[in-house]
TORFIFI-844905 format. One record per atom (N, C-alpha, C): residue number from 1; chain; atom name; y, z, x. Coordinates in pm, whole numbers. Example, Ala and Ser with C-alpha at 12.3 -4.5 7.8 and 13.67 -1.06 7.14 Angstrom:
# residues 2
nr	kette	atom	v	w	u
1	A	N	-569	780	1319
1	A	CA	-450	780	1230
1	A	C	-330	780	1320
2	A	N	-225	708	1285
2	A	CA	-106	714	1367
2	A	C	3	787	1290
This chain:
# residues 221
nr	kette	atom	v	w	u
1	A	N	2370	17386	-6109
1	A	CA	2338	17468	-5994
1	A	C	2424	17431	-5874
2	A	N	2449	17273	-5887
2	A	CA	2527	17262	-5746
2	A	C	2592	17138	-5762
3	A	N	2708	17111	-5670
3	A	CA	2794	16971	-5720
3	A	C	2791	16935	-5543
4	A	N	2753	16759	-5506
4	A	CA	2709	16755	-5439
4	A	C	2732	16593	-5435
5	A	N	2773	16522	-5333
5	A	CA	2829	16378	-5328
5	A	C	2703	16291	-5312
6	A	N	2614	16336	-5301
6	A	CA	2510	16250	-5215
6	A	C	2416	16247	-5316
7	A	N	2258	16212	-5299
7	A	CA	2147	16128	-5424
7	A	C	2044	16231	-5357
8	A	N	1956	16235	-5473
8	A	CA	1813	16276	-5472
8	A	C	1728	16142	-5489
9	A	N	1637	16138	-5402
9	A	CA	1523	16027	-5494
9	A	C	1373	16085	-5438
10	A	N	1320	16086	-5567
10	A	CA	1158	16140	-5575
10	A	C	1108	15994	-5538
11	A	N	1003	15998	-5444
11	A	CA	894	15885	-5434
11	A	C	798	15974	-5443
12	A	N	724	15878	-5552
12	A	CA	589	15869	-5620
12	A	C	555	15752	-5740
13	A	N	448	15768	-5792
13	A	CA	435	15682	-5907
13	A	C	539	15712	-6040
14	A	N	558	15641	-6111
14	A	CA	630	15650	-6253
14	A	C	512	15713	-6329
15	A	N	521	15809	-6373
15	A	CA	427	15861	-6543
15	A	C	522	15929	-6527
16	A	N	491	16030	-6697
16	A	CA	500	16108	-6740
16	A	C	582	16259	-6662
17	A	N	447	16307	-6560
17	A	CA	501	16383	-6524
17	A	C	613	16380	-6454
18	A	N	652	16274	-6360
18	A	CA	722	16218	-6267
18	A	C	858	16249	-6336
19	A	N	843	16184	-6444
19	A	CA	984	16188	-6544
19	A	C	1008	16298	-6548
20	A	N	936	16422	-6633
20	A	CA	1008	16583	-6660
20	A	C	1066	16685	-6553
21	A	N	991	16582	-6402
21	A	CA	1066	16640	-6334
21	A	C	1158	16619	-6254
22	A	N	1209	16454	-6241
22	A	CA	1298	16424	-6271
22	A	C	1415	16461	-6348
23	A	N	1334	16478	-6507
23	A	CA	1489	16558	-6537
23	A	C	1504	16666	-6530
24	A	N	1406	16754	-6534
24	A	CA	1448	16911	-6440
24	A	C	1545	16922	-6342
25	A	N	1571	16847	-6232
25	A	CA	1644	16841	-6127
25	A	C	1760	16730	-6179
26	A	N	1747	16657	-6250
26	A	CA	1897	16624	-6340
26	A	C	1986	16745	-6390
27	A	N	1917	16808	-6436
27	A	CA	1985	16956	-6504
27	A	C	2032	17014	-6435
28	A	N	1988	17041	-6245
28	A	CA	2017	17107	-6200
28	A	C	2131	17086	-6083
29	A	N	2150	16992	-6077
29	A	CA	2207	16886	-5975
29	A	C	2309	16833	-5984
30	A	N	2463	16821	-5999
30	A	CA	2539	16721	-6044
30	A	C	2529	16603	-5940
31	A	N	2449	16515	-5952
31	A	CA	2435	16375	-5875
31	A	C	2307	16294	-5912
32	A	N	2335	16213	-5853
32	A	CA	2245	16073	-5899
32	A	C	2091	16129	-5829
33	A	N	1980	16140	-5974
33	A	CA	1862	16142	-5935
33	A	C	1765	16025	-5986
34	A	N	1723	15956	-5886
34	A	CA	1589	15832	-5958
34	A	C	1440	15884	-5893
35	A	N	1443	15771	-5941
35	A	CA	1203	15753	-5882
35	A	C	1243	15595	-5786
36	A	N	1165	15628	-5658
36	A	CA	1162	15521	-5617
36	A	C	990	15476	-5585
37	A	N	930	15375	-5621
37	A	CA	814	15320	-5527
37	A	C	782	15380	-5405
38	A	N	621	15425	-5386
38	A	CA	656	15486	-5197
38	A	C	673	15362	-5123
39	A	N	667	15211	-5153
39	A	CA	675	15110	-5066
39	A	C	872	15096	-5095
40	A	N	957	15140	-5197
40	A	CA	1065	15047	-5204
40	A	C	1149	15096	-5065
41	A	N	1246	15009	-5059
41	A	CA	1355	15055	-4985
41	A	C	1519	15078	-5085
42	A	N	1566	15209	-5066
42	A	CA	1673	15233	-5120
42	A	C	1806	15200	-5078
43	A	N	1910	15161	-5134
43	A	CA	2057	15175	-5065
43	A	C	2105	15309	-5052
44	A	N	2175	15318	-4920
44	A	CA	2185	15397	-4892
44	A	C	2357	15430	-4841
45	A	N	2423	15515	-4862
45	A	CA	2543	15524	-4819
45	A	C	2569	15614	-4739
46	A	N	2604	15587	-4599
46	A	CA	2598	15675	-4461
46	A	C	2679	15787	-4489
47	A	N	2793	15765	-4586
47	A	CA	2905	15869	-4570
47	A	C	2849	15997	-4662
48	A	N	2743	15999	-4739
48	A	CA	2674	16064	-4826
48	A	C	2564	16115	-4838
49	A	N	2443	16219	-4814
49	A	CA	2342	16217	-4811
49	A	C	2246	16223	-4930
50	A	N	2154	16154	-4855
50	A	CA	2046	16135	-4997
50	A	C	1909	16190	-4918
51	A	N	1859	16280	-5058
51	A	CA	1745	16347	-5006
51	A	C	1609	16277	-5069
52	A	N	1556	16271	-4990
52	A	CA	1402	16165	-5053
52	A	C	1267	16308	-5017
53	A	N	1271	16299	-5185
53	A	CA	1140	16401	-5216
53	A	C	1001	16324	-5187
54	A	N	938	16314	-5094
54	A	CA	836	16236	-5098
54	A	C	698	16325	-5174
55	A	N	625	16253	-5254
55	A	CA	509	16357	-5333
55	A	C	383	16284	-5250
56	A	N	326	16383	-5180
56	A	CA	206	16406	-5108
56	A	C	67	16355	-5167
57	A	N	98	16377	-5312
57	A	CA	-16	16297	-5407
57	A	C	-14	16158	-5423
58	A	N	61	16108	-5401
58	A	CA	77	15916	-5445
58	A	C	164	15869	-5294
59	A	N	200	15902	-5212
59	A	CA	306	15841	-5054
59	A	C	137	15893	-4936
60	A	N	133	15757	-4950
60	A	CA	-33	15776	-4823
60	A	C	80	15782	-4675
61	A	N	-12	15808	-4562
61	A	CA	35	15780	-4474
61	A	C	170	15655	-4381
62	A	N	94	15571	-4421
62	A	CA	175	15419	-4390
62	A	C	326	15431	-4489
63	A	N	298	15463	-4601
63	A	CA	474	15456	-4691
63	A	C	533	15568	-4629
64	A	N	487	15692	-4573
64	A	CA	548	15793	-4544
64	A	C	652	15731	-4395
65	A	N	579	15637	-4328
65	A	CA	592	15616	-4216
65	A	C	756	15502	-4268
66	A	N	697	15438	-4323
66	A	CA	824	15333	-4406
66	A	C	901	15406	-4431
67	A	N	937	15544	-4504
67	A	CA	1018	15619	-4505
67	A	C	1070	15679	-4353
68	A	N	988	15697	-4293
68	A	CA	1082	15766	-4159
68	A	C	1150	15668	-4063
69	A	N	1104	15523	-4098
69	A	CA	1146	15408	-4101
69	A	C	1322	15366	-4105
70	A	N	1327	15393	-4255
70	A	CA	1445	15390	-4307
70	A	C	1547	15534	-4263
71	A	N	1490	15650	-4246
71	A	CA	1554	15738	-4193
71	A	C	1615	15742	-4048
72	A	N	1504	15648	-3969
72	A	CA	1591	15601	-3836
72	A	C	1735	15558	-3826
73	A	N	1761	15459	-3959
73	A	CA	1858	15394	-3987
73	A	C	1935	15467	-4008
74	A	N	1964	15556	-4131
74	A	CA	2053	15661	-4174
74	A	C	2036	15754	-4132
75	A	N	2175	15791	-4108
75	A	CA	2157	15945	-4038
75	A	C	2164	16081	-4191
76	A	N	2200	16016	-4282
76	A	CA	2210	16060	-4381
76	A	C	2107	16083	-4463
77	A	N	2005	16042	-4430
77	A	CA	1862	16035	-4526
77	A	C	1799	16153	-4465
78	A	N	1805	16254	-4575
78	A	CA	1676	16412	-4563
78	A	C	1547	16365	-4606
79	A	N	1468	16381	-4498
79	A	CA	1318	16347	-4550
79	A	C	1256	16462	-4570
80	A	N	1164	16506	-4695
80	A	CA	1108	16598	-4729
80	A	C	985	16566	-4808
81	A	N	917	16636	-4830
81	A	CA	733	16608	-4831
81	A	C	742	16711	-4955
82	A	N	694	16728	-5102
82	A	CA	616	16811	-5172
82	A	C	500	16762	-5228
83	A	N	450	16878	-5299
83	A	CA	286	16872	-5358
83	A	C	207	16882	-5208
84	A	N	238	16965	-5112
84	A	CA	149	16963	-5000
84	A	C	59	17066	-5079
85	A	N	-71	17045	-4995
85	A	CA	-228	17151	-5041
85	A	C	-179	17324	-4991
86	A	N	-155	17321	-4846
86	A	CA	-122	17445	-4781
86	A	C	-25	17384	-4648
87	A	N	-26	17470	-4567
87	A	CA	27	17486	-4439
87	A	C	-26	17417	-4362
88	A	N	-179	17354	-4358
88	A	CA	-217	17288	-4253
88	A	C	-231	17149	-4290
89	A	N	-206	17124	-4411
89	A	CA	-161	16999	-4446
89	A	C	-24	16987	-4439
90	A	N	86	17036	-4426
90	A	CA	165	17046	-4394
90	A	C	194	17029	-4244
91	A	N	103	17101	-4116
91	A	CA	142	17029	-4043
91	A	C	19	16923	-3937
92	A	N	-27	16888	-4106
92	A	CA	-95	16739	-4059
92	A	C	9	16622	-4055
93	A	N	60	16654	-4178
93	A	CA	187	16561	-4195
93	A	C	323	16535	-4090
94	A	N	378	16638	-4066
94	A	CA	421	16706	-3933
94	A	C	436	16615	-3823
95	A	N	294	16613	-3790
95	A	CA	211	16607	-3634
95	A	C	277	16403	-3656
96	A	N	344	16378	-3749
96	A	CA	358	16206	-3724
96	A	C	479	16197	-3803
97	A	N	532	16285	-3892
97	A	CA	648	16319	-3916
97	A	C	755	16370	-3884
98	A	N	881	16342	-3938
98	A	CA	958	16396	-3893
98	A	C	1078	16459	-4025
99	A	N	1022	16556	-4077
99	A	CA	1066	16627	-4242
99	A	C	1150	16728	-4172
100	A	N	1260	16717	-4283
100	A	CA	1369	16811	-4304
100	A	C	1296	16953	-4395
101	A	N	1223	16925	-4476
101	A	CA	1175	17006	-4530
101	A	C	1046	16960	-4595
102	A	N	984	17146	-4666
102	A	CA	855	17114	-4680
102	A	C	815	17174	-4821
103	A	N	753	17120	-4928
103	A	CA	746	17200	-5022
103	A	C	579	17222	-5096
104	A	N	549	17334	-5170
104	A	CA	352	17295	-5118
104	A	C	346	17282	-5331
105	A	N	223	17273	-5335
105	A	CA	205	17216	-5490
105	A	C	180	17367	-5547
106	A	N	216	17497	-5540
106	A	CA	234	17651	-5545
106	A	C	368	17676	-5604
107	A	N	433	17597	-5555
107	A	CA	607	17595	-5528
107	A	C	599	17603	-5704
108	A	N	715	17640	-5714
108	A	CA	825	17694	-5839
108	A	C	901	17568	-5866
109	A	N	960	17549	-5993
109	A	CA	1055	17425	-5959
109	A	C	1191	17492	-5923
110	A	N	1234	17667	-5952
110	A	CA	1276	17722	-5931
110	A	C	1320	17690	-5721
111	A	N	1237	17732	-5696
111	A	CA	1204	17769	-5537
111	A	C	1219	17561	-5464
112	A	N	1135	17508	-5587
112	A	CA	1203	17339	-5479
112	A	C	1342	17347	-5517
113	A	N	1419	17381	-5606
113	A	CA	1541	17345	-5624
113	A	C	1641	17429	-5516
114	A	N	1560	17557	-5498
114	A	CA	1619	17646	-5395
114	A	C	1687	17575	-5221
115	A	N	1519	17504	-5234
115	A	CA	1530	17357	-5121
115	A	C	1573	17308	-5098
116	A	N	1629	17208	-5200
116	A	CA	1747	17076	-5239
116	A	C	1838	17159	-5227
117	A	N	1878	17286	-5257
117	A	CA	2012	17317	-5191
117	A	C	2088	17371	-5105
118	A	N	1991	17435	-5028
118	A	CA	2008	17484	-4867
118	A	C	1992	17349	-4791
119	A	N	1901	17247	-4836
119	A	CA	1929	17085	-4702
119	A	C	2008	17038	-4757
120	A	N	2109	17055	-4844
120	A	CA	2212	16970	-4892
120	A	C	2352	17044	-4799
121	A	N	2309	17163	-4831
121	A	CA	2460	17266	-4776
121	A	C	2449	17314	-4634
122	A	N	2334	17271	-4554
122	A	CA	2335	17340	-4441
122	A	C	2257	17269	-4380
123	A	N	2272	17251	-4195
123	A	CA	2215	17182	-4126
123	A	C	2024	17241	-4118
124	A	N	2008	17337	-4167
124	A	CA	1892	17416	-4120
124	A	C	1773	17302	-4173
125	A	N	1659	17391	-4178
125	A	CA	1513	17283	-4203
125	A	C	1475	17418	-4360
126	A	N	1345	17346	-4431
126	A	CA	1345	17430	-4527
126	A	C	1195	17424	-4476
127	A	N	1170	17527	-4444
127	A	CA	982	17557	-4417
127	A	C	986	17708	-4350
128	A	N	839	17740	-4404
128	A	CA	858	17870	-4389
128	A	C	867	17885	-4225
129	A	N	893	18083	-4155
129	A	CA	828	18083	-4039
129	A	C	733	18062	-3959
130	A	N	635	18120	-4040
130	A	CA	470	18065	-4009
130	A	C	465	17914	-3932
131	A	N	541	17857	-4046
131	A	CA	487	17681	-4031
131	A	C	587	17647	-3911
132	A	N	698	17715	-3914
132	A	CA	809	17682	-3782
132	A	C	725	17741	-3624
133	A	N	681	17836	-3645
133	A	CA	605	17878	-3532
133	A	C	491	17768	-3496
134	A	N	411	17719	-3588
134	A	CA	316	17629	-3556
134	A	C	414	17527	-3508
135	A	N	466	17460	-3551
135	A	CA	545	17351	-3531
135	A	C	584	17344	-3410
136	A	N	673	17470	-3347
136	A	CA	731	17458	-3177
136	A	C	578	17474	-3110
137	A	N	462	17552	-3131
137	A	CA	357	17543	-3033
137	A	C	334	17378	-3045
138	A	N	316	17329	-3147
138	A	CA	283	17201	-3138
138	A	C	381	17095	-3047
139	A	N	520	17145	-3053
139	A	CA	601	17018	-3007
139	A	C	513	17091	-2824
140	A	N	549	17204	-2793
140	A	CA	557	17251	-2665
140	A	C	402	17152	-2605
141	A	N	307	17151	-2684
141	A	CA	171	17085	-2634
141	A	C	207	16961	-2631
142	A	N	338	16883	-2694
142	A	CA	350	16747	-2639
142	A	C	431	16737	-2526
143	A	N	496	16823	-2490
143	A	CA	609	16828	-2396
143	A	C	549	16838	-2286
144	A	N	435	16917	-2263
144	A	CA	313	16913	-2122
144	A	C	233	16775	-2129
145	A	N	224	16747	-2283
145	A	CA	194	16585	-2229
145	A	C	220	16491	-2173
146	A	N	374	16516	-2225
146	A	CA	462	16401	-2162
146	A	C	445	16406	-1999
147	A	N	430	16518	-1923
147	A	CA	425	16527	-1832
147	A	C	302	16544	-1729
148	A	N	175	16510	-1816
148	A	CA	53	16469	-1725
148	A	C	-20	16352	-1790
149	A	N	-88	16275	-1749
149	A	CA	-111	16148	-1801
149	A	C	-254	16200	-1898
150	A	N	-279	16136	-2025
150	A	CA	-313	16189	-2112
150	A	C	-472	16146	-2094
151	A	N	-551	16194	-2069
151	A	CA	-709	16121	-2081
151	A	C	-740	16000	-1954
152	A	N	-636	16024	-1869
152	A	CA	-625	15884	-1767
152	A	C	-553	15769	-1807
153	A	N	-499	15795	-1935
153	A	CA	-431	15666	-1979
153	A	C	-353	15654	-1888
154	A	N	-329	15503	-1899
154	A	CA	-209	15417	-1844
154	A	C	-52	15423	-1891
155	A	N	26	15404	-1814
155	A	CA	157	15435	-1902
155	A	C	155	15288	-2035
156	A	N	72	15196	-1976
156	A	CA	105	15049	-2080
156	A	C	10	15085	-2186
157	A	N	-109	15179	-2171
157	A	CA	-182	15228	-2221
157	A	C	-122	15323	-2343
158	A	N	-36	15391	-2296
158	A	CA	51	15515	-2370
158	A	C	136	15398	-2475
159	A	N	215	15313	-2407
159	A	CA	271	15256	-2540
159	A	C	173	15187	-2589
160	A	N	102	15137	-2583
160	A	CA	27	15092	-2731
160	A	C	-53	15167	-2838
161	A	N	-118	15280	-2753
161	A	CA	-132	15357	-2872
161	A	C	-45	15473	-2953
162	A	N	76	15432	-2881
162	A	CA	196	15483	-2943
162	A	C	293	15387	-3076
163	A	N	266	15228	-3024
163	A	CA	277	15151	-3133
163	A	C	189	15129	-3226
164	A	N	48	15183	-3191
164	A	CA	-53	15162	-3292
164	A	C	-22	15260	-3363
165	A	N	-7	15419	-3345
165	A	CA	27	15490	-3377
165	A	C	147	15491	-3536
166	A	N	247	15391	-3499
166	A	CA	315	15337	-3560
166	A	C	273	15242	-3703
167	A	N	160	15209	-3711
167	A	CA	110	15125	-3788
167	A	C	113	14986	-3751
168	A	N	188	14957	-3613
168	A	CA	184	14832	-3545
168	A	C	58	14743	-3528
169	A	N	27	14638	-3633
169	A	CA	-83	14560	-3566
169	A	C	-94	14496	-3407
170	A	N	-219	14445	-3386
170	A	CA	-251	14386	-3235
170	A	C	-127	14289	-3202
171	A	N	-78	14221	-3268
171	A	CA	4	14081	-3285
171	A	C	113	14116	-3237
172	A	N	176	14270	-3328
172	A	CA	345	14284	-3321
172	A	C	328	14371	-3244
173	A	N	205	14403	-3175
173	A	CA	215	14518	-3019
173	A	C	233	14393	-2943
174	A	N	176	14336	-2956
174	A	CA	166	14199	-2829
174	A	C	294	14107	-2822
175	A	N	349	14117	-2952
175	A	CA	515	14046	-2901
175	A	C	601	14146	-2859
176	A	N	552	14255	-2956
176	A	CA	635	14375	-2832
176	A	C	667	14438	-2681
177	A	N	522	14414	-2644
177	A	CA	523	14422	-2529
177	A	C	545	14271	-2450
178	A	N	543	14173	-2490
178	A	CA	564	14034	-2415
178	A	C	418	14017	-2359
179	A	N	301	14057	-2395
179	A	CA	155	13994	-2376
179	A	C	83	13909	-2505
180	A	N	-17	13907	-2392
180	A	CA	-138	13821	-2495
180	A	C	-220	13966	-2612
181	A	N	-222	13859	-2765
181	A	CA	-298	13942	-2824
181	A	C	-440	14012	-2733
182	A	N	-466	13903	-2650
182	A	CA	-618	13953	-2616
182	A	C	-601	14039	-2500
183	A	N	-445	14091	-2477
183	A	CA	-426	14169	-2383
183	A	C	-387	14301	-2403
184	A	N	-379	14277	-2515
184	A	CA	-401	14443	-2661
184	A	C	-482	14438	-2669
185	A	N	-597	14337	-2677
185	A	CA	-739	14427	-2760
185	A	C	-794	14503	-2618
186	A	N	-770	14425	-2479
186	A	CA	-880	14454	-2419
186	A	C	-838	14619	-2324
187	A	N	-670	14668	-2344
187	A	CA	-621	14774	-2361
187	A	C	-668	14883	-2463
188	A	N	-703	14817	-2590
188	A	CA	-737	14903	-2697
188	A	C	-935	14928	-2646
189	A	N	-942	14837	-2616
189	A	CA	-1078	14911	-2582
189	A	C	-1109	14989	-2448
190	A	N	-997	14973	-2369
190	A	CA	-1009	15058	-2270
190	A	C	-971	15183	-2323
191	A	N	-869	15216	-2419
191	A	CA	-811	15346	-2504
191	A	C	-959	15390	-2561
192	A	N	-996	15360	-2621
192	A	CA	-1108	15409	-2700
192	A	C	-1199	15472	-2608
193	A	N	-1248	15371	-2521
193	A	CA	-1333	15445	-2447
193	A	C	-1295	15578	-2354
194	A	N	-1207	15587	-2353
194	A	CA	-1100	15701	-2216
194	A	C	-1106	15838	-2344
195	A	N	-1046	15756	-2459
195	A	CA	-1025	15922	-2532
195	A	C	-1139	15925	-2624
196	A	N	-1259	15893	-2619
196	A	CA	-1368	15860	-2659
196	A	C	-1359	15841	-2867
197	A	N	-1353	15770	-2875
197	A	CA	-1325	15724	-2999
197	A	C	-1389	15554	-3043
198	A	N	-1402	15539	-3167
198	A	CA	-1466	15404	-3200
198	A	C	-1372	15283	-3279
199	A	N	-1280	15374	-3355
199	A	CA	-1169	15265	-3405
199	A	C	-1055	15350	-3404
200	A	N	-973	15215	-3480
200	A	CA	-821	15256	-3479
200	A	C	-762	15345	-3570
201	A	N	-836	15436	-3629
201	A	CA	-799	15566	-3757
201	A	C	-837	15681	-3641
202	A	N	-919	15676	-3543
202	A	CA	-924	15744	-3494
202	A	C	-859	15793	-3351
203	A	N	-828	15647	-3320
203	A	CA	-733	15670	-3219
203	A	C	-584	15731	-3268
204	A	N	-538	15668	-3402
204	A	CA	-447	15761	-3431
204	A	C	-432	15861	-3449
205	A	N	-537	15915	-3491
205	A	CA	-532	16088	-3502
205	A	C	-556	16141	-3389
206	A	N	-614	16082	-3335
206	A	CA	-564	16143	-3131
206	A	C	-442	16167	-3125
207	A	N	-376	16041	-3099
207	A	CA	-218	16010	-3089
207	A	C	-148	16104	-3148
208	A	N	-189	16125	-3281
208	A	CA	-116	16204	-3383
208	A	C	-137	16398	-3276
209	A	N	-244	16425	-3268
209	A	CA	-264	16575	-3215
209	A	C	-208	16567	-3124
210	A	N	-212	16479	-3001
210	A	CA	-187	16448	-2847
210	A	C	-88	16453	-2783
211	A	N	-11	16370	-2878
211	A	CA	106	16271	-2812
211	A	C	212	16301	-2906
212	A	N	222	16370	-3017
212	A	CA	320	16393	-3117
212	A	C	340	16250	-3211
213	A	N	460	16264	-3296
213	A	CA	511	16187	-3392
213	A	C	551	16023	-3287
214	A	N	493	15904	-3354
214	A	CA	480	15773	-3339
214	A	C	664	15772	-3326
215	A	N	722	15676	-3250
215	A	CA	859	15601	-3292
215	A	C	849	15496	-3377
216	A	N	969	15531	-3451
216	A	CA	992	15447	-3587
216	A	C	975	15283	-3541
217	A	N	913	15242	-3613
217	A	CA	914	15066	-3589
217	A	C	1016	14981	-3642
218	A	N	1020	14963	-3534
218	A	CA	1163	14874	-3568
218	A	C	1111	14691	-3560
219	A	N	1198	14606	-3666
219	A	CA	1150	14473	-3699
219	A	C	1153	14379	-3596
220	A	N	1073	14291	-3541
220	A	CA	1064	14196	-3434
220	A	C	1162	14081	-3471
221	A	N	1234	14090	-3388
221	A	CA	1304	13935	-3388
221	A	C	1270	13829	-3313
C-alpha cells in the first residue's frame, strides 16, 4: 500500500490477536512493524517517523501519558489512540492528550490503514469533523482559562495541579517546585477544597476538563 522510511509500533499486550494484526499492517506497509509494552520505551530515529498505535483496551491512562512523554522528545513520534468506544471517549482521551490521530473499535482495518497513511504523507490530524469541532470548543474553554484564575486558585496553586495532573507525586512536585513536601500537601488541600473535590483522581479530572492537557514530565535531576 505504501513505501515509507519510518516504523509503526502497536502498544498493547502480546496475544494472539495483537499478532494478526500486526501482520495485517506488515502486508500493508513496506517498513518496520513491532508490539511494544504500554510501559516500554522505544528507539527512536529523529530523521524518520514512527507512528505509535496506542490500543485503548490495554494503555491505561499513566502509559498513555509515558507515551506523550517520549513524544516530547521526538519530534518524529505520531501519537495515535485505537479501539476507542465512540467520540466521547475519544475526547476524554483528548482532554490530557495530545494524538495525531484517532481510530474507534467500528473502524475497518481497511479505514485504520487509510490512517497510517495520510499521518505518514501529510502534516494533517486523522479524526473526524465532528470530533475536530469538539476539540477547538474545548481548546477555546482553556484559552479563557488561561486568562481568569480558575476556582480562585493560586498561580503556585495552578502548577501543582498541573504537575499532579502529570502523574507527578507530592515528592517530585516538591523538588520541582524547590518546597517542602508538606508544602504540597497543604496546597493540595487547599486545591481540593476551592474546586470542591476529595482526592487526587478527582482533582485530575478537573484539571483534565479545566485546564486542558498536563505538560509532559520531564526527569528531575
Amino acid at each position: 500500500m505504501n513505501n515509507t522510511t519510518g516504523q509503526i509500533v502497536l502498544v498493547t499486550d502480546h496475544n494472539p490477536q495483537s499478532l494478526l494484526f500486526i501482520n495485517y499492517i506488515k502486508d500493508q506497509f513496506h517498513c518496520p512493524v513491532s508490539i511494544a509494552a504500554p510501559t516500554d520505551t522505544i528507539d527512536v530515529d529523529d530523521k524518520n517517523q514512527s507512528l505509535i498505535l496506542m490500543d485503548a483496551d490495554h494503555v491505561d491512562d499513566s502509559a498513555m501519558q509515558h507515551w506523550q512523554d517520549q513524544g516530547a522528545r521526538h519530534e518524529g513520534l505520531l501519537l495515535t489512540a485505537f479501539n476507542l468506544r465512540d467520540e466521547d471517549h475519544a475526547m476524554e482521551v483528548l482532554s490530557f492528550m495530545h494524538l495525531r490521530g484517532v481510530f474507534y473499535r467500528q473502524d475497518s482495518l481497511e479505514r485504520i490503514c487509510k490512517g497510517i497513511e495520510k499521518l505518514f504523507d501529510t502534516d494533517d490530524l486523522w479524526m473526524s469533523r465532528s470530533l475536530m469541532t469538539r476539540l477547538i470548543e474545548f481548546s477555546r474553554r482553556q484559552q479563557l482559562n488561561a486568562y481568569r484564575p480558575a476556582c480562585g486558585l493560586t498561580q503556585r496553586e495552578m502548577e501543582i495541579i498541573g504537575l499532579l495532573g502529570s502523574g507527578a507525586s507530592n515528592m517530585e512536585i516538591a523538588e520541582r517546585l524547590c518546597v517542602s513536601e508538606h508544602t504540597v500537601k497543604s496546597h493540595l488541600y487547599n486545591v481540593f477544597k476551592k474546586i470542591r473535590v476529595s482526592n487526587r483522581l478527582q482533582a485530575v479530572n478537573w484539571a483534565r476538563q479545566n485546564l486542558g492537557a498536563p505538560p509532559p514530565r520531564r526527569s528531575i535531576s
